[in-house]
ZAMARGU-4260 file (C-alpha; in steps of 0.2 Angstrom, whole numbers, plus 5000, padded with zeros to 4 digits):
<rodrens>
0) 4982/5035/4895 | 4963/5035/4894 | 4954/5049/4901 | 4934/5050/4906 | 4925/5066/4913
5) 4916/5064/4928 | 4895/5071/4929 | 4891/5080/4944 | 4875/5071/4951 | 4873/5081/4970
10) 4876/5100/4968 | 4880/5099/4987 | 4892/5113/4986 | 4902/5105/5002 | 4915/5116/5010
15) 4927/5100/5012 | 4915/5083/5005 | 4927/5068/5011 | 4925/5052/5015 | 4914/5044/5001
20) 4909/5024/5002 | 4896/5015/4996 | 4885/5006/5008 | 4879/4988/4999 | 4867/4989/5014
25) 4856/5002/5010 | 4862/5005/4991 | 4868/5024/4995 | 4881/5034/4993 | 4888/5041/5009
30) 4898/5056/5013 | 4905/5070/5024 | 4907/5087/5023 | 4918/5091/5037 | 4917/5109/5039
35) 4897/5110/5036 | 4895/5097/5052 | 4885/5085/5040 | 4882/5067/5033 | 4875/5066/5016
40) 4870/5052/5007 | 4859/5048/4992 | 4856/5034/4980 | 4868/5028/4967 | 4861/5041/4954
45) 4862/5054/4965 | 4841/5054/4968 | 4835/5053/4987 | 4848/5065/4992 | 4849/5066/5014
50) 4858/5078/5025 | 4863/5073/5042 | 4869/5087/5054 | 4880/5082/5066 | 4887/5090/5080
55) 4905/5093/5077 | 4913/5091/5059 | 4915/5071/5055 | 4933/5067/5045 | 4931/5048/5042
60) 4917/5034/5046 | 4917/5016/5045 | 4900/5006/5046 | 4896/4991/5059 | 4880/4982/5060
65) 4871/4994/5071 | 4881/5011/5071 | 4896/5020/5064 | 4914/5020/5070 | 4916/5039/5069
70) 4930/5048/5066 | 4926/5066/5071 | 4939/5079/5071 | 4943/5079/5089 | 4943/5062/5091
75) 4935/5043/5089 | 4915/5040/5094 | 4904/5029/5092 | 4890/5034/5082 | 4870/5030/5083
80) 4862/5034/5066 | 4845/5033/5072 | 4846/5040/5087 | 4858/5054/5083 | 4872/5051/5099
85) 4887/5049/5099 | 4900/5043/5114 | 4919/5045/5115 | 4932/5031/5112 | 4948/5042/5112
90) 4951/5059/5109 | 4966/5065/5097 | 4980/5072/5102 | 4968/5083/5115 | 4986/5092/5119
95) 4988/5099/5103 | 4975/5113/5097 | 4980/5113/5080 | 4977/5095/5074 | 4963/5084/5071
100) 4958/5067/5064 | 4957/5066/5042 | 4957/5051/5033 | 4953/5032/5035 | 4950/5017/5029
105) 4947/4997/5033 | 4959/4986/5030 | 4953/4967/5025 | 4951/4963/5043 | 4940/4975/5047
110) 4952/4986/5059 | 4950/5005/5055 | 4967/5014/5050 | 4964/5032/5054 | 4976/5047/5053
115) 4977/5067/5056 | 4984/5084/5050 | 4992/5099/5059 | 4981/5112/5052 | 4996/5126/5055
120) 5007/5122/5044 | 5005/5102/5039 | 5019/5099/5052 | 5024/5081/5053 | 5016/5078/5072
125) 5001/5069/5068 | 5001/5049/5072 | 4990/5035/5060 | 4979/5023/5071 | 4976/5005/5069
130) 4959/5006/5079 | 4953/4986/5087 | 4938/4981/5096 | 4951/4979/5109 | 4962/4995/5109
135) 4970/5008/5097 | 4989/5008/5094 | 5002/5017/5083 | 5007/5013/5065 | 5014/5028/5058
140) 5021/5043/5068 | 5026/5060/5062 | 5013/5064/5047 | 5008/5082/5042 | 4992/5077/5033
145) 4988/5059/5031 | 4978/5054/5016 | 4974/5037/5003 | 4972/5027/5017 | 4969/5012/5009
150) 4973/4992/5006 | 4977/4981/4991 | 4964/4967/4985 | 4976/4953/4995 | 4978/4965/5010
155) 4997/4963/5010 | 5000/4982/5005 | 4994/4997/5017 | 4994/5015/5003 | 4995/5032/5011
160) 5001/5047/5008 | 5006/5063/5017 | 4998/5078/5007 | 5012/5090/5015 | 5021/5080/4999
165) 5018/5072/4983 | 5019/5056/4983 | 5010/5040/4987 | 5021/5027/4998 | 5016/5008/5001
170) 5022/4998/5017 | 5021/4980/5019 | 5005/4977/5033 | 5006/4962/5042 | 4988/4956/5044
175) 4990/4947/5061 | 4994/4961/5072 | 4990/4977/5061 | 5006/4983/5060 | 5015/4992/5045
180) 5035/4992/5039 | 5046/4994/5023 | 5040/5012/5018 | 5045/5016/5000 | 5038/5025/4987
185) 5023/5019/4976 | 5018/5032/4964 | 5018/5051/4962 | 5010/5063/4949 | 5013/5083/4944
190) 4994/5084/4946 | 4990/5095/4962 | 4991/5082/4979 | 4986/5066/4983 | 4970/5066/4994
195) 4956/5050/4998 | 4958/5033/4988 | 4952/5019/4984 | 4958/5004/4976 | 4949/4993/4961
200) 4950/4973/4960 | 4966/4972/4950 | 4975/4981/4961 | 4973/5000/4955 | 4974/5014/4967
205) 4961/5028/4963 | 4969/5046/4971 | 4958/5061/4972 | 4971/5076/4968 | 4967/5089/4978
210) 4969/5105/4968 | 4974/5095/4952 | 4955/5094/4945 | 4956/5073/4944 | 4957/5057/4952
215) 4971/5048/4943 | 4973/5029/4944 | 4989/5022/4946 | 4990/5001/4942 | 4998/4990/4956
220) 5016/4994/4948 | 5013/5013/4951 | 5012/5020/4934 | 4999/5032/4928 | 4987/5024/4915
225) 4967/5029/4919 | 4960/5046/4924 | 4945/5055/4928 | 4943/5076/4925 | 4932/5085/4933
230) 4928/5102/4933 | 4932/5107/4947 | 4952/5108/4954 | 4947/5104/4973 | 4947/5084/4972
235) 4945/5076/4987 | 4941/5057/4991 | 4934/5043/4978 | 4927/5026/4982 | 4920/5013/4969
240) 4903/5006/4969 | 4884/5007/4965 | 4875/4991/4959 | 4887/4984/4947 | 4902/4990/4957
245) 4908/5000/4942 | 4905/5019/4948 | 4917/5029/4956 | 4908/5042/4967 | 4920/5058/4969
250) 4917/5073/4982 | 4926/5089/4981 | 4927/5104/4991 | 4924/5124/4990 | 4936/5125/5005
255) 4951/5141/5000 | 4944/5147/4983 | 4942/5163/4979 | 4926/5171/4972 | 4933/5173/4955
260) 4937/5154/4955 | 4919/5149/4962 | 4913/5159/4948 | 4923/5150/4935 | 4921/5133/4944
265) 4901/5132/4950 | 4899/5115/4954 | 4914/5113/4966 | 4907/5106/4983 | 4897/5095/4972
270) 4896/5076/4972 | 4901/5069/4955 | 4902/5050/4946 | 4909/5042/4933 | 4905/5024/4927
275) 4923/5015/4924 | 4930/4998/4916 | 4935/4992/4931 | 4928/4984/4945 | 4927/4990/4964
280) 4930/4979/4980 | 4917/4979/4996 | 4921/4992/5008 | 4917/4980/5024 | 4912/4985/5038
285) 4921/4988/5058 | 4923/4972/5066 | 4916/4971/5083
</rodrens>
């Protein structure tokens, strides 16, 4: 298995940095940190770095042409970039104190899939969205902690994984409707958990490994065969891009370390990249 080490480009020190995409629009690099209340973005050699704050902690975004599909963690807005206002779509689970939204990605149709976690205790209570112009619905019920939200190149294949556990799963996604069936497992690794993904052109699937210091790939079969170290255990999200679609951008968290392990570990919170041998897909944007 071939192995690269990542370089830190954004010392951001985020407490929880998620969310990563590349933006062909601008040519930046966004990201959240969802316990610092604040978007970050930069260019793709981490120069012109911006900080956003918002007003409550922001899990997982999607881009249209004129705003942001916003998943904050007590539920979906609307988002105005310039004008800094957001307004409500649906709330999450408002009966339930302990859970908020986390990960979420586009599928090839542009719908935003969108999932939570039980913050006491990772209990399997948590739902994933499929989110339309015209509606949200239910595709997945009873996750603790949804992650790796993300599709294969020919959209066929919905990833996630439940960070409560090990492994990755795969479901077959019918692109018509949005929905998902014929859960099984995909892939699974000894390093730490599975956080955000992405997948490359082939079919990889890039997982952050959230306290396992990596983001391993796993080909379209499931077996392990590319990874990136970081130095840092906290790995959190991945997304591939930059101008020749061959960076994968990396964020990580501070969030549950001791002292004695932000000392041995300085640059965790940071923003890192790595340049690979594979290429990325576009990230699309929320149809409207």
């Amino acid at each position: 298995m071939e192995t690269k080490s990542a370089t830190l480009i954004v010392n951001c020190m985020n407490a929880l940095g998620e969310g990563v995409q590349w933006n062909p629009a601008d040519k930046k690099v966004y990201w959240t940190d969802i316990f610092g209340n604040t978007l970050w973005s930069c260019d793709e050699d981490g120069t012109s770095v911006s900080k956003l704050k918002l007003p409550a902690g922001l899990c997982a975004f999607a881009f249209t042409q004129d705003r942001m599909l916003a998943a904050f963690t007590d539920g979906l807005y609307w988002y105005d970039l310039a004008h800094e206002t957001r307004k409500l779509i649906q709330l999450y689970q408002p009966d339930l104190p302990h859970t908020r939204m986390n990960d979420g990605g586009l599928d090839r149709q542009g719908r935003f899939v969108v999932g939570g976690i039980d913050e006491d205790g990772m209990r399997p209570i948590t739902p994933i969205w499929n989110v339309e112009p015209n509606g949200i619905s239910e595709i997945i019920q009873g996750v603790g902690c949804a992650n790796s939200l993300v599709f294969s190149p020919d959209g066929q294949t919905l990833y996630f994984a439940d960070t409560a556990d090990t492994p990755i799963y795969a479901m077959d996604y019918d692109q018509t409707d949005g929905t998902a069936s014929n859960k099984r497992l995909f892939a699974d690794s000894n390093l730490g958990k599975p956080d955000g993904s992405c997948v490359d052109a082939e079919g990889g699937l890039w997982n952050a490994r959230f306290g396992g210091a990596s983001v391993q790939r796993f080909s379209a079969n499931g077996a392990e065969d590319f990874r990136v170290t970081l130095p840092v255990p906290n790995v959190t999200c991945c997304c591939i891009g930059g101008s020749n679609m061959n960076r994968l951008f990396i964020t990580t968290a501070r969030l549950g370390m001791s002292d004695d392990s932000l000392a041995s570990s300085p640059k965790a919170g940071g923003l890192f990249m790595c340049d690979l041998p594979y290429t990325g897909l576009p990230h699309g944007t929320f149809r409207t």
